[in-house]
C-alpha positions in Angstrom: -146.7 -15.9 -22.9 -146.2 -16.4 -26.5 -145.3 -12.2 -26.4 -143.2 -13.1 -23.7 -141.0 -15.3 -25.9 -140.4 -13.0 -28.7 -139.1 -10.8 -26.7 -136.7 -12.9 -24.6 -136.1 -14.2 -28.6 -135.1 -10.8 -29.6 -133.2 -9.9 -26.1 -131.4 -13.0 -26.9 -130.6 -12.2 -30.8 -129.4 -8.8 -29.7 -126.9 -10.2 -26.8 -125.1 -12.4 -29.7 -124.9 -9.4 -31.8 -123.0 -7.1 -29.1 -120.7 -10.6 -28.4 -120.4 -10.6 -31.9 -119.3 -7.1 -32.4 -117.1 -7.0 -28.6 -115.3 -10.2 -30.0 -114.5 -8.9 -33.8 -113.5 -5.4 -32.4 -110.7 -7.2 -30.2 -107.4 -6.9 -30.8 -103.9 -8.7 -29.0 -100.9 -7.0 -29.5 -97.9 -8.2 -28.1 -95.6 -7.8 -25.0 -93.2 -5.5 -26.6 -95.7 -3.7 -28.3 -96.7 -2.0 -24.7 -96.5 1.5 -22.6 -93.3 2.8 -22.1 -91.5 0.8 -25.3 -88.3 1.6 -27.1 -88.8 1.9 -30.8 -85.7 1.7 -33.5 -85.1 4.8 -34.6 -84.3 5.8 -38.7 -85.4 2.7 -39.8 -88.9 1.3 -40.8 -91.0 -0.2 -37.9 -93.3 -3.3 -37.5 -96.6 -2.8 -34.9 -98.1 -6.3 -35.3 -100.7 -8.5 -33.6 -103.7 -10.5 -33.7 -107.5 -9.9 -34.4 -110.1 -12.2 -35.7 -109.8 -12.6 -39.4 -110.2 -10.2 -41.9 -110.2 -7.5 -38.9 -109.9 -3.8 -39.8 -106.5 -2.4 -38.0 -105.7 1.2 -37.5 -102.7 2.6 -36.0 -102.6 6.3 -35.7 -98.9 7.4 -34.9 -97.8 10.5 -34.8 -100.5 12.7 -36.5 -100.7 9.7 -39.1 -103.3 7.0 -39.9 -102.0 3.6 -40.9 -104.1 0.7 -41.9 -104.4 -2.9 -42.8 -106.7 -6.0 -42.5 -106.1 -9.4 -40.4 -105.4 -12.6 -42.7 -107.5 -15.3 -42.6 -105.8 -16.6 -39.4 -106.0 -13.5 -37.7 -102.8 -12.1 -38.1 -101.6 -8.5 -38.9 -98.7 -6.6 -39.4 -98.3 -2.2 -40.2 -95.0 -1.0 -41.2 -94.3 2.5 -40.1 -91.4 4.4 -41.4 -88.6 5.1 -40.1 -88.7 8.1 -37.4 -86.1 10.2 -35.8 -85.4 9.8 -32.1 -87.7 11.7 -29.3 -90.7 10.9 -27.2 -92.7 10.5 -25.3 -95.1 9.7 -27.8 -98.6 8.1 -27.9 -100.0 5.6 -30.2 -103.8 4.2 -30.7 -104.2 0.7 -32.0 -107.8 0.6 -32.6 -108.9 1.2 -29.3 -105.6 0.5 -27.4 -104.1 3.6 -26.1 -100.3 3.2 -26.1 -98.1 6.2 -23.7 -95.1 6.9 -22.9 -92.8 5.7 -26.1 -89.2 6.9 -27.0 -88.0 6.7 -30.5 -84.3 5.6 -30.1 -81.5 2.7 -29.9 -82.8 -0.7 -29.2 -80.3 -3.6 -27.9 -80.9 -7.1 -27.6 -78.7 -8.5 -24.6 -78.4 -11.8 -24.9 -76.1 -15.2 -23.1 -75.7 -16.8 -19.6 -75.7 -15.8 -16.4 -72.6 -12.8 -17.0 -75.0 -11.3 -19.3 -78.1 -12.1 -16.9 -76.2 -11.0 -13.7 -78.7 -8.4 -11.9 -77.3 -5.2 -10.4 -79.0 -6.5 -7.0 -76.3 -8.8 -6.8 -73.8 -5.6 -6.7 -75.4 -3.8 -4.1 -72.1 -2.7 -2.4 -69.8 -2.5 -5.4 -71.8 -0.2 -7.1 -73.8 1.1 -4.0 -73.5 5.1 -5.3 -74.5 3.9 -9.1 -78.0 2.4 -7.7 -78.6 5.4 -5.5 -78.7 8.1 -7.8 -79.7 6.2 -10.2 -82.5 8.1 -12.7 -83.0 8.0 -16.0 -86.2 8.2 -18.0 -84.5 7.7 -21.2 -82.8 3.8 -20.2 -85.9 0.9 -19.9 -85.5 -2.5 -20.0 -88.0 -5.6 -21.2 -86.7 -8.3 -19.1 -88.1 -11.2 -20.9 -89.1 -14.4 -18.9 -87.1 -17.2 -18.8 -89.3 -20.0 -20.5 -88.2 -22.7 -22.9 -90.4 -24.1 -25.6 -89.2 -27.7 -27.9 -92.3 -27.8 -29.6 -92.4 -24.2 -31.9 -91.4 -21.3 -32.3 -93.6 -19.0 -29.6 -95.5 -15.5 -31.1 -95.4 -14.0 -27.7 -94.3 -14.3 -24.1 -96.2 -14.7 -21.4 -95.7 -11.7 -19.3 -93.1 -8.6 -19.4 -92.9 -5.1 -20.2 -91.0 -2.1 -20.2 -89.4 -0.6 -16.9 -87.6 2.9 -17.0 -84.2 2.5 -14.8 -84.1 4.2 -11.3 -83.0 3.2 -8.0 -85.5 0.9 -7.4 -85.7 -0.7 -10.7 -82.3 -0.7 -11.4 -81.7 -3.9 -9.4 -84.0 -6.5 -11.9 -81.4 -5.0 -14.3 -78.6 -6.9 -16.6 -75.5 -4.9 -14.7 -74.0 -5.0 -18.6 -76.9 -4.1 -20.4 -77.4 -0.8 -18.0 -73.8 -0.1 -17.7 -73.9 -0.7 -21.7 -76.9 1.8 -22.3 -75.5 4.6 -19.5 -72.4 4.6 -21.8 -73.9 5.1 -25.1 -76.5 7.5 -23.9 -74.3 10.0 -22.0 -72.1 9.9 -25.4 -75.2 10.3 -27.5 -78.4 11.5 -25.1 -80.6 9.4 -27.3 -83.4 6.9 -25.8 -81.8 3.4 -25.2 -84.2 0.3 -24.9 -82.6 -2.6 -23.6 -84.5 -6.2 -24.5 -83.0 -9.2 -22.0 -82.7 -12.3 -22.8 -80.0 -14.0 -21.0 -80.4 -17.2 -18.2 -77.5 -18.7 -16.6 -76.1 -21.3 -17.5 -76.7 -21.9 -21.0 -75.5 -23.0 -23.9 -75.2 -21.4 -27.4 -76.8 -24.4 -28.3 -80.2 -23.8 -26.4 -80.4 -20.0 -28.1 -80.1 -21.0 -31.5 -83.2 -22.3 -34.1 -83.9 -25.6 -35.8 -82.6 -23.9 -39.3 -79.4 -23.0 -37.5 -78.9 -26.3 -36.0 -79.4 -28.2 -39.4 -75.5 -28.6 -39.7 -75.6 -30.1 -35.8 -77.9 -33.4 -36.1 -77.0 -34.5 -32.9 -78.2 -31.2 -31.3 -81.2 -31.7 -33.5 -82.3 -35.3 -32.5 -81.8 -34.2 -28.6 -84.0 -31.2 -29.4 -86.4 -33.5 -30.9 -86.7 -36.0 -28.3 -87.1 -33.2 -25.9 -90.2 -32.1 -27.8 -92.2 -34.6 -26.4 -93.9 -32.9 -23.2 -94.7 -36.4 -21.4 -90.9 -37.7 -22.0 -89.8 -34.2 -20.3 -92.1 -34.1 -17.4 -91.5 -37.7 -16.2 -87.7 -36.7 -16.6 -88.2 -34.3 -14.2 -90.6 -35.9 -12.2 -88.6 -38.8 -11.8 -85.1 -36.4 -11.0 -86.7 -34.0 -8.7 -88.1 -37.1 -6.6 -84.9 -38.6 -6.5 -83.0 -35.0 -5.3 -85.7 -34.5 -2.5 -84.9 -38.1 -1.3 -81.3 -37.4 -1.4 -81.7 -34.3 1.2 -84.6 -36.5 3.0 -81.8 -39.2 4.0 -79.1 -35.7 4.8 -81.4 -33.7 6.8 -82.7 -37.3 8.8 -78.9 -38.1 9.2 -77.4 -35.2 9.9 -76.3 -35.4 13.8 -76.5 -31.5 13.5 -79.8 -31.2 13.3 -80.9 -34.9 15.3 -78.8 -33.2 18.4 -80.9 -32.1 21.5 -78.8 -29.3 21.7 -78.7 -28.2 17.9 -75.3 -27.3 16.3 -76.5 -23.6 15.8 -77.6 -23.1 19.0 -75.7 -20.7 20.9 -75.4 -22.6 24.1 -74.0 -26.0 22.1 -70.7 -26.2 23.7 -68.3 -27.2 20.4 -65.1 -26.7 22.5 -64.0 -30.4 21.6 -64.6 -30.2 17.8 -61.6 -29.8 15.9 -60.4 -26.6 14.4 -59.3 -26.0 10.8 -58.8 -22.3 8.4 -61.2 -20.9 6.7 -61.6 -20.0 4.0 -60.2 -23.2 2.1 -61.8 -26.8 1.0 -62.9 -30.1 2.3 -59.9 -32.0 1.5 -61.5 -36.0 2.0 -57.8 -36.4 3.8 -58.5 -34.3 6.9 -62.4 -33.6 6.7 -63.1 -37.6 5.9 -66.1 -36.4 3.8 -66.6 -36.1 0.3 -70.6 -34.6 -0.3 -72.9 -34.3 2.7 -73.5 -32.0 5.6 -70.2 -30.5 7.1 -71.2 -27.6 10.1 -68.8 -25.1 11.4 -68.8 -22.0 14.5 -67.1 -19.6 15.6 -67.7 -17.2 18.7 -66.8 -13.1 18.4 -66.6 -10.4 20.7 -69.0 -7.8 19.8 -68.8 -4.0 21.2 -71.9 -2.3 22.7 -71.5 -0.2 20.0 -72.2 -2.2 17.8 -75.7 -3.4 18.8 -79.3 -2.6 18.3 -77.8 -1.9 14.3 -78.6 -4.2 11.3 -75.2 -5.2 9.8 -74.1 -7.3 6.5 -72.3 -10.9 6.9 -69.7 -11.4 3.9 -69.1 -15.2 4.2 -67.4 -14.6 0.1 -68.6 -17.9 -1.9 -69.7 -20.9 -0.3 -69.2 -24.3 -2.7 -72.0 -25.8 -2.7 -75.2 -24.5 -0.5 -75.2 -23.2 2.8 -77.8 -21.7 5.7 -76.2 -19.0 8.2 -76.8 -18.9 11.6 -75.9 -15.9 14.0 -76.7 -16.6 17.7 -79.0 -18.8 16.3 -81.2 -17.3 14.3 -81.1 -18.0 10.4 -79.8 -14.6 8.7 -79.4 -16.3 5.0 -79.4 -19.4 3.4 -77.8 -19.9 -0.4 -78.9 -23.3 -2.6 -76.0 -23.2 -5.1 -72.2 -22.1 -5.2 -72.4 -19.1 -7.2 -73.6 -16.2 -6.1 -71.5 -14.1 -3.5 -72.7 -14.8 0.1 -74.1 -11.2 1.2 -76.5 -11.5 4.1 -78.3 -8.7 6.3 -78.3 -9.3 9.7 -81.6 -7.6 11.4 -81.0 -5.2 14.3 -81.7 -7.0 17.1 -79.4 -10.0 16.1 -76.2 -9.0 17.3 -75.6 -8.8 21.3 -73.0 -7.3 23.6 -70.3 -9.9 24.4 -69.6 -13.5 22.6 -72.0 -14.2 19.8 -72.2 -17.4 17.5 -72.1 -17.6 14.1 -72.5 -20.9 12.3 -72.6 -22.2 8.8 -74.0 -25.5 7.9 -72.4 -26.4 4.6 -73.8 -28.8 2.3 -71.6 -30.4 -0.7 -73.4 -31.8 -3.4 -70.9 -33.3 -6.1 -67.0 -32.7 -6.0 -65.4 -30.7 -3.4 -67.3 -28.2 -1.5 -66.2 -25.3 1.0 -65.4 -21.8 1.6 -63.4 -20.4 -1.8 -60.7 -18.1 -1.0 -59.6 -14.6 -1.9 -63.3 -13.8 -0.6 -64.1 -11.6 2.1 -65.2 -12.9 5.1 -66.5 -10.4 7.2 -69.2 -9.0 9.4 -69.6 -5.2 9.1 -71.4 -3.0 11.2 -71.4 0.4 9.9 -67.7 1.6 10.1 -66.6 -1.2 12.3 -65.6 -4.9 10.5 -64.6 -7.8 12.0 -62.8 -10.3 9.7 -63.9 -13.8 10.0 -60.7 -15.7 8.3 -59.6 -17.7 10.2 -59.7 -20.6 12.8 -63.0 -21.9 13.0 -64.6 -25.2 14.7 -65.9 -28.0 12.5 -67.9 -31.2 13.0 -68.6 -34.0 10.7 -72.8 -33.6 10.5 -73.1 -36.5 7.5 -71.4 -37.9 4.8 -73.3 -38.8 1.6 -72.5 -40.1 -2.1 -73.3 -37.0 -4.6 -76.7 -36.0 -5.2 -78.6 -37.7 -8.6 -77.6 -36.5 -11.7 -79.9 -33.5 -13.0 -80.9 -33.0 -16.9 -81.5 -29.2 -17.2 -84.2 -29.2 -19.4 -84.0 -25.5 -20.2 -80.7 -25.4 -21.6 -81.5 -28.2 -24.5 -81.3 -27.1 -27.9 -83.8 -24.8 -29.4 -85.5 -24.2 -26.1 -84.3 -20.7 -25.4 -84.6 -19.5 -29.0 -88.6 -20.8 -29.2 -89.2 -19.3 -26.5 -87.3 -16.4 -25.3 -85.9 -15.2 -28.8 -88.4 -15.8 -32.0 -91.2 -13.7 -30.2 -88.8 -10.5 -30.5 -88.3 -11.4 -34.6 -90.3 -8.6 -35.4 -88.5 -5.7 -33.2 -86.7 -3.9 -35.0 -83.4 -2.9 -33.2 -80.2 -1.5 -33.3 -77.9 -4.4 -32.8 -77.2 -7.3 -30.3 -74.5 -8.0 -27.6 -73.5 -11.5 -26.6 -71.7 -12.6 -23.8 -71.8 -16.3 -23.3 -69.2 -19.4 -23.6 -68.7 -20.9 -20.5 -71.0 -23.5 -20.4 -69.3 -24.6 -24.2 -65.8 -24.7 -22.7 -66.2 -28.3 -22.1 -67.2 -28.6 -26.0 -65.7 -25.9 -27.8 -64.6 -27.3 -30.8 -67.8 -26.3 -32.9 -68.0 -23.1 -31.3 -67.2 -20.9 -34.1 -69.5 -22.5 -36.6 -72.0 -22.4 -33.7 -71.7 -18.9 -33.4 -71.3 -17.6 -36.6 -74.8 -20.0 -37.5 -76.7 -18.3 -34.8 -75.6 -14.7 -36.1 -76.6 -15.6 -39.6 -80.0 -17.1 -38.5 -81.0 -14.3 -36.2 -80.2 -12.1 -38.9 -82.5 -13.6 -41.4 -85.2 -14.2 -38.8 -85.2 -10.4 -38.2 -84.9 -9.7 -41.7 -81.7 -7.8 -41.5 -78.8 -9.6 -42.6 -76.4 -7.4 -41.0 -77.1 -6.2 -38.4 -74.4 -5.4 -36.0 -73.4 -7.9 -33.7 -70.6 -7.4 -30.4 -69.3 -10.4 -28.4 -67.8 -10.0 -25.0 -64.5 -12.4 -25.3 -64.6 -14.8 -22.0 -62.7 -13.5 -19.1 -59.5 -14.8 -17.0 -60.9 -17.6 -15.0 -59.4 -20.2 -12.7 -55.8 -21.0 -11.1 -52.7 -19.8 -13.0 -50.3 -22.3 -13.9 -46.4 -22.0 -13.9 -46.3 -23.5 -17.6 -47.8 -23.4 -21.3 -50.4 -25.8 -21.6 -53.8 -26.9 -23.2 -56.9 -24.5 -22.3 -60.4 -25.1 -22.8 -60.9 -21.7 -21.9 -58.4 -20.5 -24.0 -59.6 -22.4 -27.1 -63.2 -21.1 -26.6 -61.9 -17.7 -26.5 -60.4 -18.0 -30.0 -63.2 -19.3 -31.2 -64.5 -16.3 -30.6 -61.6 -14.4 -32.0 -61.8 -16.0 -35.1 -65.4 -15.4 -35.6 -65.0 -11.9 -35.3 -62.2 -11.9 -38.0 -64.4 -13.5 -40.3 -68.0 -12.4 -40.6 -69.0 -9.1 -41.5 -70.2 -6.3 -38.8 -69.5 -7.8 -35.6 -67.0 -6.4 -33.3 -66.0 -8.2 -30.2 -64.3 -7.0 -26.7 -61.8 -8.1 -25.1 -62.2 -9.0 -21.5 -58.9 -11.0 -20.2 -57.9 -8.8 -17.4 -61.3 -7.9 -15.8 -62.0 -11.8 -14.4 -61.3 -13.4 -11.2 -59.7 -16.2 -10.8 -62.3 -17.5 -8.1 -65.2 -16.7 -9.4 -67.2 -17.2 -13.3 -69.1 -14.0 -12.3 -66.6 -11.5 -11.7 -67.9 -8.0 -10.3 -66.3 -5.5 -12.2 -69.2 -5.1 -14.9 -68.8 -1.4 -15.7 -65.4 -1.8 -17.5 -66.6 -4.6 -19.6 -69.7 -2.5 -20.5 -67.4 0.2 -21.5 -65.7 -1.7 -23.9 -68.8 -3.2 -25.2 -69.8 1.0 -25.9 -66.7 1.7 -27.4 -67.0 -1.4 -29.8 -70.3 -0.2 -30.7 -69.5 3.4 -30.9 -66.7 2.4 -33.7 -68.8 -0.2 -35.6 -72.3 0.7 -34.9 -72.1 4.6 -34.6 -69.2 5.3 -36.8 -66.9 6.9 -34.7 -63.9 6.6 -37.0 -61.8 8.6 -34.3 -62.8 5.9 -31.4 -59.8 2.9 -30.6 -62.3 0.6 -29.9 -60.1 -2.8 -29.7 -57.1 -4.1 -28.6 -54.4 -5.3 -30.3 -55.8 -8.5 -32.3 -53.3 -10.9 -34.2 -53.4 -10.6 -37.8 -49.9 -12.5 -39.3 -46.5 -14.3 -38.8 -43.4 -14.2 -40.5 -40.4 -16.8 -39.3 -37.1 -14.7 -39.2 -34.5 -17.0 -38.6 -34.7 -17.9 -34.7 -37.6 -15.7 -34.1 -40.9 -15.0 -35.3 -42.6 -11.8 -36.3 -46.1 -10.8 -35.3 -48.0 -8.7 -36.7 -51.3 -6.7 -35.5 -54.3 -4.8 -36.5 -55.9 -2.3 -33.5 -52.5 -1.1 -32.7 -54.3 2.2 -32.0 -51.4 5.4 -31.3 -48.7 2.1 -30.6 -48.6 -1.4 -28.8 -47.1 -1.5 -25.1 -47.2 -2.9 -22.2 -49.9 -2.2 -19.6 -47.0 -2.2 -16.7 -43.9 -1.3 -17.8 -42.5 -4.8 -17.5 -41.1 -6.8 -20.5 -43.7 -8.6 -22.3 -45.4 -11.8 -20.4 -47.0 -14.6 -21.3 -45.7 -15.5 -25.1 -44.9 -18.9 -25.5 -42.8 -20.3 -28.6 -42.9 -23.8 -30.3 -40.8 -26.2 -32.8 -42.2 -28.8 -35.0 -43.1 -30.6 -31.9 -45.5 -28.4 -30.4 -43.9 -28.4 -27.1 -45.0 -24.7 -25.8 -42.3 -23.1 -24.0 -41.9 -19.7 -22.3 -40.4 -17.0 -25.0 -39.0 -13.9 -24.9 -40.7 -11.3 -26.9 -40.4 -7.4 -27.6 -42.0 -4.7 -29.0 -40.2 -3.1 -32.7 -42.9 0.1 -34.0 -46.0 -2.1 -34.2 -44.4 -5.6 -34.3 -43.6 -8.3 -31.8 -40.1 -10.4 -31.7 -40.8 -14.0 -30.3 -38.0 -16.4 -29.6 -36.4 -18.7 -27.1 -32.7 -20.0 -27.4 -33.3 -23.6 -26.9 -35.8 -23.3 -29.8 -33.6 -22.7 -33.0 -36.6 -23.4 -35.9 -39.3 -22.1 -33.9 -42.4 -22.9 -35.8 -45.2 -21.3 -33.7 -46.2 -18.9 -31.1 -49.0 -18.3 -28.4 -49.9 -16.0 -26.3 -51.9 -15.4 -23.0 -52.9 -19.2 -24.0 -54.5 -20.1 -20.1 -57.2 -20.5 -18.4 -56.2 -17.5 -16.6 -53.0 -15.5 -18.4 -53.0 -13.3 -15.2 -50.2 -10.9 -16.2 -50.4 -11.0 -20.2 -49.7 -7.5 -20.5 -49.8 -6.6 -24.6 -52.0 -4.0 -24.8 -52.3 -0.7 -27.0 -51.3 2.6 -26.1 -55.2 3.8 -25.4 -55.1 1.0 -22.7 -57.3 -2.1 -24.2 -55.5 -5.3 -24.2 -54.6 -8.0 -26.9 -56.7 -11.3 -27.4 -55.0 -13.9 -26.5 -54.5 -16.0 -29.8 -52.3 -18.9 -31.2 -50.7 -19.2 -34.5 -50.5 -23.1 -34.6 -51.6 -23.4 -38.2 -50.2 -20.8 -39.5 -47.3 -21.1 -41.6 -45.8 -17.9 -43.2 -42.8 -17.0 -44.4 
């Protein structure tokens, strides 16, 4: 017995030992330290991690051996140096094997939900692009969208690297690849794309404590937001009162309390009223503000046509909506945004009169069917547009849905979280395309802006590195005269943080929006621009025109006013032939009126008769300037800008 014990003794003594050695001999590393990464080229490199303390690290790299030793905490960090671009390589981390790296051009892609917009929400638009789509030299680390108030995170939870092809392609930022296509078919070298973007936030939300220090109200809502059992009961208590609101809808709504349900095929709607769609809820003829509003119409559908799956384009549905088609459920859409593309199976569509019903659900504001959409059903060659007149019954009218704090945009949440982990990746430089939710509150944007591009500098410890912002888009109804813009102001923030911090570029994107929609589809061209901006300030392409026309000066000439412009490229024009549009001229009382303008060499003529000491000018100064027309001989248009406190003579 007493033999028996020294030996379980020993057995025991020798177990901790192996746990002992299995523990110390661990190593983390993190996320985007993984197969298949994108390492910056020509410039030193960090591989960094955690171990327990004092740790022995080796990285062996490319016929080399690197080492170093964990700090007390655990931490460790190798610098490499800087390597040209190639791959695939392999790299060993103690025992962690690492395959498949490129040495090339890493991007962090970065804003809301332009920047975040997947290419499997352009399917059709870029249909050919996603099908032929292979390229071992594009990846992308798609990094989750978390929030953090507390700290500053060390890692993310989950991710890694993803070469494009057809399949892959559709989890991608449609900029970002667009972005990377460009610049590697100009300079075949490896482009590694890291994504951070999520819809809907502000600059606010992306930016860290240090570079909200000159924002204390930012600061004290971040701080309050810290607190995890103030958050959660926030949302506990919102999310209860939301799910009550669309208890009381779905239990009122007569569509759905009917015996013979309102998408039901046989439901005979022949004495509901008829109105056009696409178009709103007006309260004056629908007599509903937010609630459940249903609607059906019957088509004739060939033979042919059957026994084939086919896509339902009901164009952009304000706010949520389910689809029914003979009544079966073919899609169903929670918020207004996205474009309303729905496959219809095979066995949906009949010979003869089929129903198709939309149940529409309004949650604040006015809701219904935005126009200049398509609406459509499309069977392989054969379309049948669905414009029109359409049936429509009240199903329930309620008061709009509770107000909603969304947590994940509050300040410092996305930078904890989404950005500090990547501080240590090195990269080339960074793109930014976000604004719109600061349009309401653009007044700080440019000291927002140029704060965050400082602070992510220094957190990277490279103070200038390059930096490209993608100018807002045209957005929203024209009007017929010169007046205030929100969207307008925010893009001159932009404009004037360009002009005044060192190595950023920005693109200008005023004629590649739609006026319907805050996503517009076209994101190859503004990708393109984005590449040229980089080739010019990132790649030194002296001979590459890589901007529009930007505003530099003013000069009052007697009744007019002279403008002056940098980017002029080969000579400014206009993009139609027309005279120039959109300029708008001022006196001392800052009444904007329409102005006449032309082009002399690379100079612009502003004036208006009625205005005989004009004081100031403005130009594509709108929402949506559809028509502004300056642009440079190499075909990239002007910024729209204002010269309202500028005085020279």
């Amino acid at each position: 017995m007493r033999r028996l014990k020294i030996t379980l003794c020993f057995f025991a003594v020798c177990l901790l030992e192996l746990f002992s050695i299995s523990v110390k001999a661990e190593i983390k590393l993190p996320r985007l330290i993984g197969n298949g990464m994108v390492l910056q080229r020509n410039i030193p490199l960090n591989i960094w991690g955690w171990a327990t303390p004092s740790e022995n690290i080796r990285v062996v790299f490319l016929g080399k051996i690197y080492e170093s030793k964990a700090d007390s905490l655990g931490n460790w960090l190798i610098k490499l140096p800087a390597i040209k671009a190639g791959g695939p390589y392999k790299m060993k981390v103690n025992s962690i094997e690492i395959d498949n790296i490129l040495i090339g051009d890493v991007w962090l892609c970065s804003g809301q939900s332009n920047m975040e917009y997947p290419m499997s929400r352009l399917t059709d638009k870029y249909a050919d692009v996603i099908a032929h789509c292979s390229n071992n030299n594009i990846r992308q680390f798609k990094i989750p969208t978390i929030y953090n108030f507390s700290k500053p995170l060390v890692d993310y939870p989950s991710g890694k690297w993803i070469t494009v092809n057809s399949q892959s392609i559709l989890d991608y930022s449609a900029i970002a690849y667009f972005f990377a296509e460009e610049l590697y078919q100009k300079y075949h070298v490896p482009i590694g794309i890291i994504n951070a973007s999520l819809g809907g936030s502000p600059i606010e939300a992306w930016m860290s404590v240090d570079a909200l220090k000159y924002f204390p109200k930012d600061l004290d809502e971040a701080k309050k937001f810290a607190d995890t059992s103030f958050v959660k009961k926030l949302q506990e208590d919102e999310q209860k009162a939301i799910l009550s609101w669309y208890f009381l809808m779905n239990k009122k709504d007569k569509g759905l309390q009917s015996k013979h349900r309102w998408k039901n095929t046989d439901f005979d709607d022949s004495s509901w009223p008829t109105t056009k769609i696409p178009g709103f809820l007006t309260y004056k003829k629908f007599k509903m503000s937010n609630g459940a509003m249903w609607f059906r119409r019957t088509i004739e559908i060939d033979k042919s046509m059957c026994n084939k799956r086919a896509h339902l384009l009901m164009g952009r549905i304000v706010d949520a909506d389910s689809v029914f088609i003979n009544g079966c459920c073919v899609g169903t859409t929670s918020y207004q945004y996205p474009q309303r593309n729905y496959h219809v199976p095979a066995n949906i569509l009949k010979p003869g009169k089929n129903t198709i019903v939309v149940r529409l659900i309004s949650n604040i504001g006015i809701g219904g069917f935005v126009p200049d959409k398509p609406y459509k059903l499309i069977v392989d060659q054969d379309t049948i547009n669905l414009a029109g007149t359409w049936h429509y019954q009240l199903g329930c009218e309620m008061p709009p849905t509770p107000g909603q704090t969304f947590v994940r945009w509050k300040a410092t949440g996305l930078y904890n979280a989404m950005i500090a982990p990547s501080n240590y990746y090195r990269i080339k430089g960074a793109v930014w395309y976000q604004g719109e939710s600061n349009t309401g509150n653009y007044k700080d944007y440019q000291k927002l802006l140029t704060n965050l591009i400082n602070d992510w500098r220094i957190k990277r410890g490279h103070e200038k590195f390059p930096f490209i912002i993608a100018q807002l888009p045209n957005f929203m109804s024209q009007k017929d005269q010169p007046s205030e813009s929100v969207w307008a102001s925010l893009r001159f923030e932009q404009l004037e943080t360009y002009k005044t911090l060192d190595n950023t570029a920005m693109t200008v994107n005023i004629d590649l929006g739609e006026w319907n929609d805050i996503h517009p589809q076209n994101k190859l061209d503004v990708s393109k621009r984005l590449a040229l901006a980089a080739e010019k300030l990132v790649y030194g392409d002296k001979k590459v025109v890589a901007s529009g026309p930007i505003f530099q000066s003013m000069k009052i000439k007697g009744t007019k006013i002279e403008l002056s412009f940098s980017h002029c490229g080969s000579g400014l024009t206009t993009n139609d032939g027309k005279a120039l549009n959109y300029f708008a001229i001022s006196g001392a009382n800052k009444k904007f009126v329409w102005a006449k303008a032309e082009i002399r060499k690379n100079k612009i003529f502003v004036w208006n008769d009625k205005i005989k000491n004009p004081v100031a000018v403005r130009y594509a100064w709108a929402d949506n300037p559809d028509g502004a027309n300056l642009y440079n001989k190499e075909g990239l248009p002007a910024s729209p800008f204002k010269t309202d406190t500028i005085y020279i003579k």
